[in-house]
N, C-alpha and C positions, 0 to 999 in steps of 0.2 A: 143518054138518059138511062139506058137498061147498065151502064157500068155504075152509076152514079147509086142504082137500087141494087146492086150488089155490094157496094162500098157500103150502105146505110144498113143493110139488112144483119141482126146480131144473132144468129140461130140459135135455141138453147143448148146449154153447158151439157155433156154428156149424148150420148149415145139416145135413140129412142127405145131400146129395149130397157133402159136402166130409170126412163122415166118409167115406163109402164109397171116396170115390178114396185115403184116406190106408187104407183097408184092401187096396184094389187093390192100392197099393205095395207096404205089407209082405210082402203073397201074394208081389209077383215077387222079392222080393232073395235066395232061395234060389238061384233060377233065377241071377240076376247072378254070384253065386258062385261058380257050377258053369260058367258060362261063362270066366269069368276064370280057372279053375284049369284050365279045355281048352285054354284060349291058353298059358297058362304052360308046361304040358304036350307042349303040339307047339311051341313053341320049344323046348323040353330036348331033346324026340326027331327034330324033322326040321328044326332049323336058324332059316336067316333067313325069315319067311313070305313069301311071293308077294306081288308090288309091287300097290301099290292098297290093303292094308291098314296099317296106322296100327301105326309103328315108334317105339320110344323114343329119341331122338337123347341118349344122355350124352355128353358134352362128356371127353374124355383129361386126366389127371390129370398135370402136369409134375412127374418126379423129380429133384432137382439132386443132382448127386452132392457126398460130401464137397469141400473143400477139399483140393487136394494139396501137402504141405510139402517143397516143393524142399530138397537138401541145399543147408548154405551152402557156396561154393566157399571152397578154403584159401586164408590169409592168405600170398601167397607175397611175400618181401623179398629185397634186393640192396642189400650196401653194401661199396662201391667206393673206395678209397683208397690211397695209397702208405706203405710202411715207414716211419714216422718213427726219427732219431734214438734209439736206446736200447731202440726195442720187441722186443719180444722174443716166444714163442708162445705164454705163460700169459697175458701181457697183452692177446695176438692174440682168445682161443679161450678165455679164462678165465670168461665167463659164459655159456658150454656144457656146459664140463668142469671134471672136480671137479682138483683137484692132483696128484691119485693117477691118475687119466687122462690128464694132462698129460705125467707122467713115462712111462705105458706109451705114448704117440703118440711121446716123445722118443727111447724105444730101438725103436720100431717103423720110428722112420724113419732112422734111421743108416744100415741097408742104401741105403735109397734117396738119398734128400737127408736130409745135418744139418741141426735146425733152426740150426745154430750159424754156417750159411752163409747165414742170410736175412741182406738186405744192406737200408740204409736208402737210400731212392728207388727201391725198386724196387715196382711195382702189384702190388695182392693186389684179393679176391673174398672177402667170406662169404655165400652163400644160407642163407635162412632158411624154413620153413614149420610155420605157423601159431605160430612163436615156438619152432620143436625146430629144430637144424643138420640140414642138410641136404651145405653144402659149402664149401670151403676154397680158392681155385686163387692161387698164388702164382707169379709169371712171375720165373723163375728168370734166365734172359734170355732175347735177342729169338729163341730156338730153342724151349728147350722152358718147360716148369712144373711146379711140385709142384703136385698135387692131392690131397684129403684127403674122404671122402664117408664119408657114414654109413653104415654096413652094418646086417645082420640081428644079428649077433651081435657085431662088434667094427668100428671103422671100417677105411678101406680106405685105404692109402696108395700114389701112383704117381707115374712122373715120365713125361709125356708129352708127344711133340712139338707143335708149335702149328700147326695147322693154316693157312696162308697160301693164299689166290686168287694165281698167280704170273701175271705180265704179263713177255715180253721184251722191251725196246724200244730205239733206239738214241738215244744222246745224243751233243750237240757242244756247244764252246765255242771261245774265243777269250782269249788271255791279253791283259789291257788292264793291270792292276797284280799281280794274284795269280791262283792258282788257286780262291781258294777263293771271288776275286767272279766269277771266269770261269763256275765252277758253277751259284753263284745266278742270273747273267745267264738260264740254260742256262732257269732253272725246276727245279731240281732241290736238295736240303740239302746240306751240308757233309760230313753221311756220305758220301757219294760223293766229295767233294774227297779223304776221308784213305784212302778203300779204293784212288783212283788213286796217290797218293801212296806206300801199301803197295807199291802193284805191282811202281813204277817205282823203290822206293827203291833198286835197287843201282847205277841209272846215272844215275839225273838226284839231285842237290841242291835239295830245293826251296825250300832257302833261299839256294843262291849262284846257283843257273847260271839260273832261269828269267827269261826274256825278253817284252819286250810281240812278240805276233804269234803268239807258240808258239802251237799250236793239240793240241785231244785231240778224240776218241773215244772211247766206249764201247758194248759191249753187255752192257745190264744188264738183271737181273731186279728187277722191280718190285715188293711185295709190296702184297695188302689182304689186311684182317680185316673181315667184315660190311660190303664194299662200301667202307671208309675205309682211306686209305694206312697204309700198316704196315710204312715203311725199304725196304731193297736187302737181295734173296739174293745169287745170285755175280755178279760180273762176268766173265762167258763169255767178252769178248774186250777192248782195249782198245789203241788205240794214243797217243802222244805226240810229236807235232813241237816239238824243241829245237834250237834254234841250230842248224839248218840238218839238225839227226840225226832220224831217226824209229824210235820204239819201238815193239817191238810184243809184245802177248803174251798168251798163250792158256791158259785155266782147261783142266788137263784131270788126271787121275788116272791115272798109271804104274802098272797094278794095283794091288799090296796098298799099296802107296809113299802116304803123304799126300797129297792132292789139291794143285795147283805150277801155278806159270806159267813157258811155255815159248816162247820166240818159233817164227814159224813154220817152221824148219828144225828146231824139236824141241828145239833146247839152251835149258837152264833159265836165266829169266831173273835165280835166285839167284845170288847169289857168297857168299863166306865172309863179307864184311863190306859191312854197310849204306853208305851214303854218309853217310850222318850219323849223330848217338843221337837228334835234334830231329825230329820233321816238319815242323815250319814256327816258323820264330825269326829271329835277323838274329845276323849273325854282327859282334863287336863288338871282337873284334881276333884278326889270325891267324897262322899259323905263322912267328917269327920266332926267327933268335940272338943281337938283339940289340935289346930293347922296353926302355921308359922305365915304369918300374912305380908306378903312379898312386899309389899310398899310401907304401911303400916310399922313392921320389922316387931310386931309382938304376937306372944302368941294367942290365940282366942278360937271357939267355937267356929266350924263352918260346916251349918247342918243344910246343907244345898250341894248338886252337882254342878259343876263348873263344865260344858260343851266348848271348847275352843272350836274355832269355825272361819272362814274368809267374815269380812265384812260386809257386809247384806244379804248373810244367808235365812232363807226363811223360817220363822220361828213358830211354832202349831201350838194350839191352846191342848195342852194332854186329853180334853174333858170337855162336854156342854157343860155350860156356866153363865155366870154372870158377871160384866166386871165392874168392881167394887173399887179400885181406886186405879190412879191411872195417874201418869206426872215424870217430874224431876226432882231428885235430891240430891247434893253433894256428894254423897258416898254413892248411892244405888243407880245415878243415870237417869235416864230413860227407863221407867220401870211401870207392870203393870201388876195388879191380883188379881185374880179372879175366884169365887165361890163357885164351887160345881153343885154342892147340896147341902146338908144341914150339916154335915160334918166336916168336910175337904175345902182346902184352899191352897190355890198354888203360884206363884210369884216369879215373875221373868224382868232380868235386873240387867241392867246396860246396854240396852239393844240402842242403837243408832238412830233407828226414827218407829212411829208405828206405823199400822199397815189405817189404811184409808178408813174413813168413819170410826174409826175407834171410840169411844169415849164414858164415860162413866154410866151403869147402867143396863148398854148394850148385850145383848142377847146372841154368845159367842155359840160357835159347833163345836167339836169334835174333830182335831186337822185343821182347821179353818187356821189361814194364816194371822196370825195377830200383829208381830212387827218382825223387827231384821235386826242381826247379829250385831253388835260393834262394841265401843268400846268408850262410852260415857260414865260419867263416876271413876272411882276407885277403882281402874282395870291398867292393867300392865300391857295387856294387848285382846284384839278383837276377841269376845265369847261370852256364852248367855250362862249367866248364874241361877241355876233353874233349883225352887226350894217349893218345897210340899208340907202343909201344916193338916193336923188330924186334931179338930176340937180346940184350936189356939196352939197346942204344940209342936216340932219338929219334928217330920218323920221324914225315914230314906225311901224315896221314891222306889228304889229297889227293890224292897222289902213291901212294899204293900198287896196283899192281897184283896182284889178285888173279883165281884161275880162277874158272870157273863148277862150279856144281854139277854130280850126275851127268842127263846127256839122257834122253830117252825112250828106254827100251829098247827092243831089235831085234826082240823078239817085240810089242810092242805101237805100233810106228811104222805098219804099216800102218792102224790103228783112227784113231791119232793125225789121217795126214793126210788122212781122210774127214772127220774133226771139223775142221780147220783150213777147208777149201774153202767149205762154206757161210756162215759165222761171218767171214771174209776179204771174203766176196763180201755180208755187210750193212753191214760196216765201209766198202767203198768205192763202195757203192751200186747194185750190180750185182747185188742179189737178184730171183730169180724164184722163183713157185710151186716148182717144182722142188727148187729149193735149200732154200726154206725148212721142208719138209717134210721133208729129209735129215737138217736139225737134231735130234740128241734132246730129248727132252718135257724140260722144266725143271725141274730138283728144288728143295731150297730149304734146304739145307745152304751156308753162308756163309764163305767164308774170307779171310779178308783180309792 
């Protein structure tokens, strides 16, 4: 029995020291407990504990923030071209605006500028953003522009001047064959050649009388746009040495009067009639009463100047007037007259076509273009047969003396000869500080 309770009896696994420390343990993890939930405790109630005790170091968690989606910047365009041939403002502006748009922009802008006065060669602008008009600018000429801009509620239409950076500065040349290489020598364009040429048109020819040696001056305004050249504002002052004569004359405005050149004693250096209708031509047979007529082959009367010139060069009425007949004939062309006054009448014969509106009546300038060179009628080749009558008779255009226009008036001469002294004195190089600051600031209205 007693082996059989020794066989059955299973004692526990291990040692009895090894149970009692594992009973030790479980006694204290009450105690552990209670200790950890006193630390817990006074870090809730009094913060970070006093250094020397054993802190949990967690490591700071990085937050990134979303993604930010920039707007995209607008689709801004610019396209830059000149008036072609036939275009017209539906063809301009037609994948903008509907037809019915087109028509209200077309009576919106008659007040201001017709579109029926855009001219081909001249620069236009359309802006675009993000594929909606934004804007329209059409350089009306080298003054102002029509602009056309989107509005809130209907677009805007305006005609505004163009803004120019103005430079004053003096120029010279030397006549070796023409004026017009004297210029270019200078460094300067041809615009300048015909704005001197304007000037001096009522005493020098500058197709008979100019000489190698003549010599000019000018003081001109210069124009930029955006830092690049951009032509000639006025010519302020200008003089011309001719066969031994010297011309002189001054941009200035007689009050309300149009703005005029005056030499410096104040009389206008206009007369009633140009020296020529040409600016620049060769003259290819002149005032006689007795010419051998090249086609013809007899001989007869030819009390006219004959300008040979290209075909469509522009033809100027010598005079304010009025024109009195206008047509074609067999022998004369394309021909027009004109009356200037009770006495004067003068006759431009074979020109190729006339200049726009012409017509019987009409109420001509002074320069004002009338038609263009060629060579209809009795002509052997391109030129204007230019003839001047005095009371029904023939007289040599050359030979006529005529007054000058009216002077600076009495209430405005003393203004006059403040503006002459400093503008005198860059002309013959005798400017000082002084002087040049006397000058007034430079506008940029143009007259030629």
């Amino acid at each position: 029995m007693n082996r059989q309770i020794k066989r059955d009896f299973q004692p526990p696994r291990g040692s009895f020291q090894q149970n009692r420390q594992r009973r030790s343990k479980r006694r204290f993890l009450p105690a552990i407990f209670l200790l950890l939930g006193l630390t817990v405790a006074g870090l809730l109630l009094f913060g970070t504990p006093p250094s020397g005790q054993l802190q949990a170091q967690v490591a700071p968690v990085e937050i990134s923030a979303p993604p930010v989606e920039l707007p995209t910047p607008p689709d801004l365009k610019e396209y830059a071209d000149v008036i072609k041939p036939g275009e017209t403002i539906s063809a301009l502006l037609g994948a903008y605006f509907s037809p019915q748009e087109i028509h209200a922009l077309n009576k919106q802008s008659k007040k201001v500028f017709p579109f029926t006065r855009i001219c081909a060669g001249q620069p236009y602008k359309i802006c675009t953003t993000d594929e909606q008009f934004e804007s329209f600018t059409y350089e009306i000429d080298g003054e102002e522009q029509l602009i056309i801009r989107a509005g809130d509620d209907a677009p805007i239409i305006e005609k505004v001047p163009i803004d120019y950076q103005v430079e004053t500065e003096l120029v010279r040349g030397v006549i070796d064959s023409s004026l017009f290489e004297a210029v270019a020598a200078a460094g300067e364009s041809s615009e300048l050649a015909m704005y001197l040429a304007d000037i001096f048109a009522w005493d020098i020819d500058f197709i008979r009388d100019i000489r190698v040696g003549d010599t000019f001056q000018a003081l001109v305004e210069k124009r930029y746009r955006e830092d690049a050249p951009a032509g000639y504002g006025k010519v302020l002052a200008a003089e011309f040495a001719n066969r031994g004569d010297s011309f002189r004359a001054i941009y200035y405005q007689d009050g309300d009067n149009p703005p005029s050149y005056y030499d410096p004693d104040g009389k206008s250096v206009r007369k009633a009639f140009l020296k020529a209708p040409l600016s620049f031509s060769r003259i290819s047979s002149g005032f006689s009463m007795k010419r051998f007529h090249p086609i013809t082959k007899t001989w007869k009367s030819h009390p006219a100047i004959d300008y040979a010139a290209p075909r469509g060069t522009p033809i100027k009425t010598v005079g304010d007037g009025t024109i009195t007949r206008i047509g074609y004939t067999s022998a004369n062309g394309n021909f027009m007259e004109i009356r200037h006054n009770n006495s004067y009448t003068t006759l431009y014969l074979h020109m190729s076509k006339f200049a726009r509106n012409m017509k019987k009546g009409k109420r001509v300038s002074q320069g004002q273009v009338i038609g263009y060179v060629g060579s209809t009628g009795l002509a052997t080749g391109p030129h204007l047969c230019f003839r001047m009558r005095k009371n029904g008779a023939p007289v040599n255009p050359d030979r006529v003396k005529v007054p000058a226009s009216r002077p600076v008036s009495e209430a405005n001469m003393a203004e006059f000869r403040a503006l002459v002294e400093p503008r005198l004195a860059r002309l013959e190089g005798r400017e000082t500080n002084q002087v040049a600051q006397a000058e007034p600031s430079a506008a940029t209205e143009l007259v030629q």
